[in-house]
VEXBA-566098 format. One record per residue (C-alpha): residue number from 0; residue in three letters; z negated, x negated, y. Coordinates in pm, 1 decimal. Layout:
<atoms>
i=NUM, aa=ALA, c3=Z, c1=X, c2=Y .
...
</atoms>
This chain:
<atoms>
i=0, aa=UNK, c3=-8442.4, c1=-11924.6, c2=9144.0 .
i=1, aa=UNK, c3=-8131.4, c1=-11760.2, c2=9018.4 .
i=2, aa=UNK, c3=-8156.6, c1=-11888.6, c2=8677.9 .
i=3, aa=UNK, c3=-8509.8, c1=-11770.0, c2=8686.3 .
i=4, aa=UNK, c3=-8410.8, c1=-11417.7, c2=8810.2 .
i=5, aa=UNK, c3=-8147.5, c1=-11381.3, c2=8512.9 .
i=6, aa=UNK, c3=-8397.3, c1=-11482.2, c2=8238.8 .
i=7, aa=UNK, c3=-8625.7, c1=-11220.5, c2=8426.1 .
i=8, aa=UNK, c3=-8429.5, c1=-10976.9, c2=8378.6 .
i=9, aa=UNK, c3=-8281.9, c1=-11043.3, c2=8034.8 .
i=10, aa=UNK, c3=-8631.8, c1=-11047.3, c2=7912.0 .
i=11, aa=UNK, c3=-8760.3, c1=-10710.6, c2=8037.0 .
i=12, aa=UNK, c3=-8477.8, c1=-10538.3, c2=7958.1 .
i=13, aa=UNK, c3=-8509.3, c1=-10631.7, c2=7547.5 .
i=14, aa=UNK, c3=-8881.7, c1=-10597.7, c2=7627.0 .
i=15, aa=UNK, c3=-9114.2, c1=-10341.7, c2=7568.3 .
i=16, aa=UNK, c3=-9229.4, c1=-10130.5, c2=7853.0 .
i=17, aa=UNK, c3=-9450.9, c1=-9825.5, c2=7678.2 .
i=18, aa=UNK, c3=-9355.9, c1=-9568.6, c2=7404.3 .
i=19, aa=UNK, c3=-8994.6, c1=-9587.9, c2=7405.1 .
i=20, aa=UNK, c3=-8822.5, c1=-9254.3, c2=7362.6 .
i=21, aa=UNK, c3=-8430.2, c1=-9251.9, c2=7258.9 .
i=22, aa=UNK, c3=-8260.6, c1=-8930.8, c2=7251.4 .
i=23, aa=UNK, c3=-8522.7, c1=-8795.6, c2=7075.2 .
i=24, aa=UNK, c3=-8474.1, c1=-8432.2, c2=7277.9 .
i=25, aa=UNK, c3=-8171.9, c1=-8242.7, c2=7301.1 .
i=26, aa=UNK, c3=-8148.8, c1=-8271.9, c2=7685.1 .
i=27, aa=UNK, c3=-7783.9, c1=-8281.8, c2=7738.0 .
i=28, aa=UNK, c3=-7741.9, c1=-8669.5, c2=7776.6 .
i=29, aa=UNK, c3=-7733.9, c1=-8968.7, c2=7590.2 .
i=30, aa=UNK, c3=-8046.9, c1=-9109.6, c2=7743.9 .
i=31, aa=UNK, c3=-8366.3, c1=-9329.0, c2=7713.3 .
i=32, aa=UNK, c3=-8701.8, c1=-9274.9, c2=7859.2 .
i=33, aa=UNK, c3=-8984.8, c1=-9540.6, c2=7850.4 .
i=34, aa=UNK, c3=-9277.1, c1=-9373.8, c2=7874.0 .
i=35, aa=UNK, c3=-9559.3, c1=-9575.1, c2=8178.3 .
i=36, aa=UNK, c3=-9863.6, c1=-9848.0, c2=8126.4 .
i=37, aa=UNK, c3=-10015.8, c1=-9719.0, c2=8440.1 .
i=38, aa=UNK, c3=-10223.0, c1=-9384.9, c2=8278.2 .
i=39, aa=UNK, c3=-9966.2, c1=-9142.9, c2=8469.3 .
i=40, aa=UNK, c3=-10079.7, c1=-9329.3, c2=8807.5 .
i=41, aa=UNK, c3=-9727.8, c1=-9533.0, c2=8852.1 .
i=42, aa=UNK, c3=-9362.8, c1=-9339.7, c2=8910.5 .
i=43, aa=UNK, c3=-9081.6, c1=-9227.5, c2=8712.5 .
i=44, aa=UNK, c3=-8810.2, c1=-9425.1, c2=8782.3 .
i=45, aa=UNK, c3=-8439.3, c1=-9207.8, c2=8745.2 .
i=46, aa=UNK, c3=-8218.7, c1=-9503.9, c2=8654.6 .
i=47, aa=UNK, c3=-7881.6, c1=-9433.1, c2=8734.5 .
i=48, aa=UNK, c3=-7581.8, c1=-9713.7, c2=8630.4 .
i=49, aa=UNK, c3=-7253.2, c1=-9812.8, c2=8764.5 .
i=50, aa=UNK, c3=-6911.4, c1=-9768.7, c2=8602.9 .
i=51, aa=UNK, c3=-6932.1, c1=-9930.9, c2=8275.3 .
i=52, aa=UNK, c3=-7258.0, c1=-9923.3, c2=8221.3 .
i=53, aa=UNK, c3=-7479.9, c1=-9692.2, c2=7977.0 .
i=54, aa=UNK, c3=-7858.5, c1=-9583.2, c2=7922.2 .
i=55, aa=UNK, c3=-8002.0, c1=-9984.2, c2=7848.5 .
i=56, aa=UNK, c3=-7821.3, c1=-10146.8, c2=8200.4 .
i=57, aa=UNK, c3=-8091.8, c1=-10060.2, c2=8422.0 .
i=58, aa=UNK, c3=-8410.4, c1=-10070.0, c2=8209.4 .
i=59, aa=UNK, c3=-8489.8, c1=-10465.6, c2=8290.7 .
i=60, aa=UNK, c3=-8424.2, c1=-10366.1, c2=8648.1 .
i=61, aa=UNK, c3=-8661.1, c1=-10068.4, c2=8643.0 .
i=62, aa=UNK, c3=-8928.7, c1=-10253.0, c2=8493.9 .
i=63, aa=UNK, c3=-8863.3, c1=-10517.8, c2=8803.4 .
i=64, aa=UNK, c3=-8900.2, c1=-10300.0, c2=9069.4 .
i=65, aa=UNK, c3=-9182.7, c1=-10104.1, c2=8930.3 .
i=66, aa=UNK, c3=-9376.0, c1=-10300.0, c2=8639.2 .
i=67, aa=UNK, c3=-9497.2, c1=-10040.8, c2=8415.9 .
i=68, aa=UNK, c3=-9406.3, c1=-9738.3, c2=8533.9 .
i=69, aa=UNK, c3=-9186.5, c1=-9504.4, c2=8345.6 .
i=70, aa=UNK, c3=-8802.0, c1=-9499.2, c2=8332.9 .
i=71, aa=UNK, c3=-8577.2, c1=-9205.9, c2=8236.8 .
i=72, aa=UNK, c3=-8223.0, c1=-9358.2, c2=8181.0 .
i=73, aa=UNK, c3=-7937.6, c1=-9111.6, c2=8177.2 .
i=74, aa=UNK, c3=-7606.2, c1=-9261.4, c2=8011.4 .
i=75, aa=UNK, c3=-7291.3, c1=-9078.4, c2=8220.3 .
i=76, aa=UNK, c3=-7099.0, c1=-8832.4, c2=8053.5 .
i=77, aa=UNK, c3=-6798.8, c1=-8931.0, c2=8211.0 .
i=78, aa=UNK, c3=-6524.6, c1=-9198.0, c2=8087.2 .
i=79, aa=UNK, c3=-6264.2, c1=-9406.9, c2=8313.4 .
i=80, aa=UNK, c3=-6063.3, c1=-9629.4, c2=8049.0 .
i=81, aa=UNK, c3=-6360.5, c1=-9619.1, c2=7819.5 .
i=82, aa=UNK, c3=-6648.6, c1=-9714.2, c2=8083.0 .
i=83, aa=UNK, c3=-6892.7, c1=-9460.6, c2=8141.5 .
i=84, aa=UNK, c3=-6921.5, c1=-9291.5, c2=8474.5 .
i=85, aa=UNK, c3=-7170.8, c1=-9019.4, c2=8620.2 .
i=86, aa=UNK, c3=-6812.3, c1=-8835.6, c2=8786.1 .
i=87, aa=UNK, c3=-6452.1, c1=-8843.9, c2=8791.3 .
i=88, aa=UNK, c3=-6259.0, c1=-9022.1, c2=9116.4 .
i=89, aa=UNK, c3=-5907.8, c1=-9022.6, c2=9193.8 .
i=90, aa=UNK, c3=-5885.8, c1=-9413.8, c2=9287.3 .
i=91, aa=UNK, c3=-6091.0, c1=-9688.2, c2=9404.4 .
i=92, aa=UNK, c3=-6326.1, c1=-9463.6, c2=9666.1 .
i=93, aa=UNK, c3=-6167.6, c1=-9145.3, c2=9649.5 .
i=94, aa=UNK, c3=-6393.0, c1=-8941.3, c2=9434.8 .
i=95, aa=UNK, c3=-6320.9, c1=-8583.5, c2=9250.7 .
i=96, aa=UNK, c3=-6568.9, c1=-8395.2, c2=9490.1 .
i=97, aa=UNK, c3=-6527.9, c1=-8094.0, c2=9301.6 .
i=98, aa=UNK, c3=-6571.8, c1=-8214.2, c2=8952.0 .
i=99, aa=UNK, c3=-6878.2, c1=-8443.0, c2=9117.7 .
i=100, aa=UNK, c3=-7073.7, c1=-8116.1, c2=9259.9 .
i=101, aa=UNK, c3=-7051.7, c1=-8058.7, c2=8901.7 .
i=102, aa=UNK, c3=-7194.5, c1=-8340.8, c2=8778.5 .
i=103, aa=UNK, c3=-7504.0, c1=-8348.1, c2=9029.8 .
i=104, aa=UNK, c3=-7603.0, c1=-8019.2, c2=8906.7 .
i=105, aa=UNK, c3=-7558.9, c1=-8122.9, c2=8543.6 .
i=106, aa=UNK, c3=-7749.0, c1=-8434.4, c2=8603.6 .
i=107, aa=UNK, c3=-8001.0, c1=-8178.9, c2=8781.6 .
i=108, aa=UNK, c3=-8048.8, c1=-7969.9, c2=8504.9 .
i=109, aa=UNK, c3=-8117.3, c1=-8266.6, c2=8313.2 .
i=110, aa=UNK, c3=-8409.0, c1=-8403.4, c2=8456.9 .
i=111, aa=UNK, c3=-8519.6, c1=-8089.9, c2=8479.7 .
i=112, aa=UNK, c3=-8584.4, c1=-8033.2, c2=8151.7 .
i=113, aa=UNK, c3=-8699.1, c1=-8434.5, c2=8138.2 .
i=114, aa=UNK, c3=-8972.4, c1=-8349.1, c2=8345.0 .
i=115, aa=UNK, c3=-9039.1, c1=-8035.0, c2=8107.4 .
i=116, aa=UNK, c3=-9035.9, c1=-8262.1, c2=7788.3 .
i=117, aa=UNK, c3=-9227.3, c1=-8546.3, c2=7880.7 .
i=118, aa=UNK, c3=-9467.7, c1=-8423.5, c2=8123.6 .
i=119, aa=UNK, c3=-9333.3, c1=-8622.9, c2=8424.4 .
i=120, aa=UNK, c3=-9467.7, c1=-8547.6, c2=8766.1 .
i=121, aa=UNK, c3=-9197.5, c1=-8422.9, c2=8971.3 .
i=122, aa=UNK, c3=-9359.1, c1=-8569.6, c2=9281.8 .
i=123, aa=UNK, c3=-9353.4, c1=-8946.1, c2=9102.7 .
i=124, aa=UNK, c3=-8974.0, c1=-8899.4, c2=9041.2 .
i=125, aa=UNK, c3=-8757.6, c1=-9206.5, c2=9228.9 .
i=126, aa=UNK, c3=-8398.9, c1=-9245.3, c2=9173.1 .
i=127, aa=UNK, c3=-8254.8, c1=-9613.3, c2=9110.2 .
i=128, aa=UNK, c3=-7904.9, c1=-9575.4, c2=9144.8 .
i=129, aa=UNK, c3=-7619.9, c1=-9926.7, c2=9165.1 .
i=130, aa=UNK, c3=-7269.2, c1=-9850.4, c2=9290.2 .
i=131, aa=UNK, c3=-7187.3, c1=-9517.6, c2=9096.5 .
i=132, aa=UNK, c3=-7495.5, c1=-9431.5, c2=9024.5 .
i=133, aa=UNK, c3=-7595.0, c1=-9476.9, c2=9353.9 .
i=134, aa=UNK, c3=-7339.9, c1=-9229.2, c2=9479.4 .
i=135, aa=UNK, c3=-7434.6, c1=-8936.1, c2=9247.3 .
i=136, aa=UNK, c3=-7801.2, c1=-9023.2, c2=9331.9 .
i=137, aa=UNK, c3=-7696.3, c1=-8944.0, c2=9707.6 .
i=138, aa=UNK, c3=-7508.7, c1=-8627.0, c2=9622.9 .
i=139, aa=UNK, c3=-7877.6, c1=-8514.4, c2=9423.9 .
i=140, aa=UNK, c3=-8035.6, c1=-8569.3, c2=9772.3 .
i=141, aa=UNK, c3=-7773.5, c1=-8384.6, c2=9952.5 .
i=142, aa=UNK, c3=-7720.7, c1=-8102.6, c2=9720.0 .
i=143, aa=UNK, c3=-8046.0, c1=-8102.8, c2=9502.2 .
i=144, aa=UNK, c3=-8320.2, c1=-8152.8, c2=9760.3 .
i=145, aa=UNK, c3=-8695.4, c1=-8117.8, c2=9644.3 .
i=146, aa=UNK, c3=-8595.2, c1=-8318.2, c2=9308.9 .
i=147, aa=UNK, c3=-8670.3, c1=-8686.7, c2=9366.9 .
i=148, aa=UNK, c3=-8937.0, c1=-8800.9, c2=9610.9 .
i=149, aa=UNK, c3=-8716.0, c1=-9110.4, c2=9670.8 .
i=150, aa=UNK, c3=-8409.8, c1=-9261.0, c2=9623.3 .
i=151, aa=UNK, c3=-8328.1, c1=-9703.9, c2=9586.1 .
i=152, aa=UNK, c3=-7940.2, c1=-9705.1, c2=9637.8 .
i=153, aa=UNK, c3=-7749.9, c1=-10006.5, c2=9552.5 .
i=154, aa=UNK, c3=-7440.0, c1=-10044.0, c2=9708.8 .
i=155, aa=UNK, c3=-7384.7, c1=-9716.6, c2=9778.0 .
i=156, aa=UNK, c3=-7110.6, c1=-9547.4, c2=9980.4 .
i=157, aa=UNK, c3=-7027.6, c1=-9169.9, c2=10135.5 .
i=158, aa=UNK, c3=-7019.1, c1=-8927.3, c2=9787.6 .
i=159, aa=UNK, c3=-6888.4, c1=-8640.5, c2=10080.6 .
i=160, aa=UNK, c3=-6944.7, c1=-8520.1, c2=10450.8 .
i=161, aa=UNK, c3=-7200.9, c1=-8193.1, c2=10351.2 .
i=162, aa=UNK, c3=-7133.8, c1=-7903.0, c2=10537.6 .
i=163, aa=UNK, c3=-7482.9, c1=-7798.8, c2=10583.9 .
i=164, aa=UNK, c3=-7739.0, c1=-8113.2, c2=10601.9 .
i=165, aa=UNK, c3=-8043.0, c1=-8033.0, c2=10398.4 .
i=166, aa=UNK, c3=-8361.2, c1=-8088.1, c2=10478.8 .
i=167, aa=UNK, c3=-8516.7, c1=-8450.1, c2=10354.6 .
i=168, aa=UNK, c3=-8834.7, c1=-8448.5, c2=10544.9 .
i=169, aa=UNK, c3=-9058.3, c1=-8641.3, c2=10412.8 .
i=170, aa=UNK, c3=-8790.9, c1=-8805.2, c2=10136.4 .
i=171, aa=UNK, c3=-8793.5, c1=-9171.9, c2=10170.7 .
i=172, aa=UNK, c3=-8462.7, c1=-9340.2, c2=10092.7 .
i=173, aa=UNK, c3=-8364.7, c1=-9710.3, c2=10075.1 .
i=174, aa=UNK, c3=-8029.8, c1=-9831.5, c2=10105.6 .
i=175, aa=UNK, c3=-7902.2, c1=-10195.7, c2=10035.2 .
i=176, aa=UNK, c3=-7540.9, c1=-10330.0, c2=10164.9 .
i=177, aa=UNK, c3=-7362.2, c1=-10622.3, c2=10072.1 .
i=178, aa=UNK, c3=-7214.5, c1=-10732.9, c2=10387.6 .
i=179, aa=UNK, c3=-6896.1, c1=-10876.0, c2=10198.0 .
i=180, aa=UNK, c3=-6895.2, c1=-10582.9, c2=9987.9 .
i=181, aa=UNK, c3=-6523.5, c1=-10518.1, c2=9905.9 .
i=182, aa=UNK, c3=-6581.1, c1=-10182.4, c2=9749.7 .
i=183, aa=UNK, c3=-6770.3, c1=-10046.5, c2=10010.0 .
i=184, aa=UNK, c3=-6700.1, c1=-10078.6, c2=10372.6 .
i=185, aa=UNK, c3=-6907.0, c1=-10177.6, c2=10639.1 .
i=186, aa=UNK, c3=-6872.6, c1=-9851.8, c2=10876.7 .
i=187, aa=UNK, c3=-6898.8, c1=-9639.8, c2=10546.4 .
i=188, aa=UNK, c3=-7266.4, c1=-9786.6, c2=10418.3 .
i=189, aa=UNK, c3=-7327.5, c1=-9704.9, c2=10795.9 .
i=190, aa=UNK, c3=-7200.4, c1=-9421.3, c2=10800.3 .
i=191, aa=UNK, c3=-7406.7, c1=-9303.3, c2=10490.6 .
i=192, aa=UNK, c3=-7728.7, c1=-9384.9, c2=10633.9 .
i=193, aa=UNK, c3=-7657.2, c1=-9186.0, c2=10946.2 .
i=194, aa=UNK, c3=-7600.5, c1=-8884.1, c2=10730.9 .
i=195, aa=UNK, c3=-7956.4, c1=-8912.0, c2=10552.4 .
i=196, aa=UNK, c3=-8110.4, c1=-9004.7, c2=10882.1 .
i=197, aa=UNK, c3=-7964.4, c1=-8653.8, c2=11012.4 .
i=198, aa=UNK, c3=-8136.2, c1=-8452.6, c2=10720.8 .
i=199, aa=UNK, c3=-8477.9, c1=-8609.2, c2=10797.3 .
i=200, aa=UNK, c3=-8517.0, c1=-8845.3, c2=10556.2 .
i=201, aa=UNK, c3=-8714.5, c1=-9180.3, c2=10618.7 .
i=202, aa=UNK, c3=-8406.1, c1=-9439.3, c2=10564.6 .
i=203, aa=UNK, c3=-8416.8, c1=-9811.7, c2=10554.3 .
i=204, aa=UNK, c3=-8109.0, c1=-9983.5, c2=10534.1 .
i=205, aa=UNK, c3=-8083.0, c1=-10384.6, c2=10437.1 .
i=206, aa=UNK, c3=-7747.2, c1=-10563.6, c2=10475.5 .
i=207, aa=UNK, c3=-7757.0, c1=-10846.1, c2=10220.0 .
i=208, aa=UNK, c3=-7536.1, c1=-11176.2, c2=10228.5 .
i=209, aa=UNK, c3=-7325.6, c1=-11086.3, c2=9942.3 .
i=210, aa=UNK, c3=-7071.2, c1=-10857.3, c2=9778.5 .
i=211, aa=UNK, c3=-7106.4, c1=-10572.3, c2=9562.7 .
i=212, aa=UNK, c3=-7291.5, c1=-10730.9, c2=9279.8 .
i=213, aa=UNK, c3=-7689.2, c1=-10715.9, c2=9276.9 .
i=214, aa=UNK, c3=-7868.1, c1=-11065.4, c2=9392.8 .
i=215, aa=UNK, c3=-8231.4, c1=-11156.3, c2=9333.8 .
i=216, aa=UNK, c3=-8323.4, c1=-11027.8, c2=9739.4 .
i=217, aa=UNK, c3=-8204.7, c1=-10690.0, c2=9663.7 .
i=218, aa=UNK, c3=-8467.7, c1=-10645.7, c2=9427.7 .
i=219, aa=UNK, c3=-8752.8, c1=-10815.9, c2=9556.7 .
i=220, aa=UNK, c3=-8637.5, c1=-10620.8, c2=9902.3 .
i=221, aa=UNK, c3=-8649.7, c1=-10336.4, c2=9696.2 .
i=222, aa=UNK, c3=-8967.1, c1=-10373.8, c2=9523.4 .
i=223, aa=UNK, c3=-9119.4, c1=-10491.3, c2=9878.9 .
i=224, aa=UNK, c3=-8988.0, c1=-10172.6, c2=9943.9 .
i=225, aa=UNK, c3=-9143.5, c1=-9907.5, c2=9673.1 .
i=226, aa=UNK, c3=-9454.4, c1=-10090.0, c2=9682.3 .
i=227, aa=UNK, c3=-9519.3, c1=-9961.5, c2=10043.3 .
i=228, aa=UNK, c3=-9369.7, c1=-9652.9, c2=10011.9 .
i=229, aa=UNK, c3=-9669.4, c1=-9604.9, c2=9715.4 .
i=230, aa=UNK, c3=-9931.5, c1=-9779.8, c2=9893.9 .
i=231, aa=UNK, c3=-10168.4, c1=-9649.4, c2=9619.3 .
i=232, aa=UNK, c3=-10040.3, c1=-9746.5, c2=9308.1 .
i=233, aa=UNK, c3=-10031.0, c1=-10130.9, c2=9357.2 .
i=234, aa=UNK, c3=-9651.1, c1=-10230.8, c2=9297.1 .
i=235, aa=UNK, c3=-9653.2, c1=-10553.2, c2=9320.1 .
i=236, aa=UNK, c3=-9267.4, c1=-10671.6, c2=9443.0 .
i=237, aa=UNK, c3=-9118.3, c1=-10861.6, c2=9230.9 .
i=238, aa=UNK, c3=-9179.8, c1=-11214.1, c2=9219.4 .
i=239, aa=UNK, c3=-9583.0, c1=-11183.9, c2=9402.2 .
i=240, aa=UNK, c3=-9671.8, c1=-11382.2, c2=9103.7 .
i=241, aa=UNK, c3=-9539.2, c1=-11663.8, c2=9221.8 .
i=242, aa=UNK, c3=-9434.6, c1=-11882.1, c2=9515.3 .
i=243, aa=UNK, c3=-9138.3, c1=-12035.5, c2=9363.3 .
</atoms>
């Protein structure tokens, strides 16, 4: 099952989703957008990568969780050691709050103008953040509310404690834990989802047996996930094909 997940996933992410758009707007980023199969009925997918990773890491994964729909893929302006990151921290889980209010509103202006360029429909727009990603993806909830319709966090952990808890009503967010994460504690994943529960949002939080890396049930928990959260645009999660 494993082996079969990894060729999955290799596959879709050197395959070919829809009209495949790289960097061909000045929008601020390095970043790749694959335009939909689904005739504008499926969701944008805002595919946001962990340290180290760039504009291509999350494509295959995208295209898992939501088979052709389309996938804007920002690469983070940010470098630790050479890596690319979405913000600056100070050490492992101590993050540059300042510096990443900055960066949420950069991101924000960026799909922004995505949504100008390609004609995306702001109410389609679901964030698929891992690890980093998933944090800045939080801080858009917290201090962008009204841009994404939903969030799929990976791993994610407190960005900050807001001052003033937005309003998420009607914002469905999924989180998934590793219970032997050793990046992210326990009481902190926790802790997170009691923060988006207290703006209103519609949070479901999975614990997974595993550490910080992504296994095959976080993504067919996730798809499970999206594809009732979109009752009408038939997701199927992944794996439905088949029994194995």
């Amino acid at each position: 099952m494993w082996r079969r997940f990894v060729l999955h996933l290799t596959l879709m992410m050197i395959g070919d989703n829809g009209s495949d758009h790289v960097n061909d707007r000045d929008l601020g980023f390095i970043y790749r957008y694959v335009a939909g199969r689904n005739n504008d009925a499926g969701p944008t997918l805002l595919l946001l990568h962990g340290t180290g990773g760039d504009e291509n890491s999350l494509v295959g994964l995208g295209e898992l969780l939501a088979p052709g729909g389309a996938l804007l893929s920002p690469r983070g302006k940010v470098l630790e050691n050479g890596m690319p990151r979405f913000f600056r921290r100070i050490s492992e889980g101590v993050f540059d709050v300042e510096d990443l209010r900055f960066r949420t509103q950069e991101l924000a202006g960026f799909v922004r103008e995505a949504v100008s360029a390609y004609g995306i429909d702001p109410s389609t727009l679901i964030a698929v953040g891992y690890s980093n990603g998933a944090n800045i993806a939080t801080s858009l909830l917290l201090l962008e509310p009204g841009l994404l319709s939903a969030a799929v966090l990976f791993r994610p952990m407190v960005p900050f404690e807001p001052d003033l808890p937005p309003d998420l009503s009607g914002t469905s967010v999924y989180l998934g834990s590793g219970r032997s994460d050793p990046l992210v504690p326990p009481d902190n994943a926790a802790r997170l989802a009691e923060i988006l529960r207290g703006t209103g949002a519609d949070v479901e939080h999975r614990w997974m047996d595993s550490g910080h890396r992504l296994s095959p049930e976080d993504v067919s928990e996730a798809g499970a996930w999206l594809s009732r959260i979109v009752p009408a645009r038939n997701y199927g999660a992944p794996g439905d094909e088949s029994s194995e």
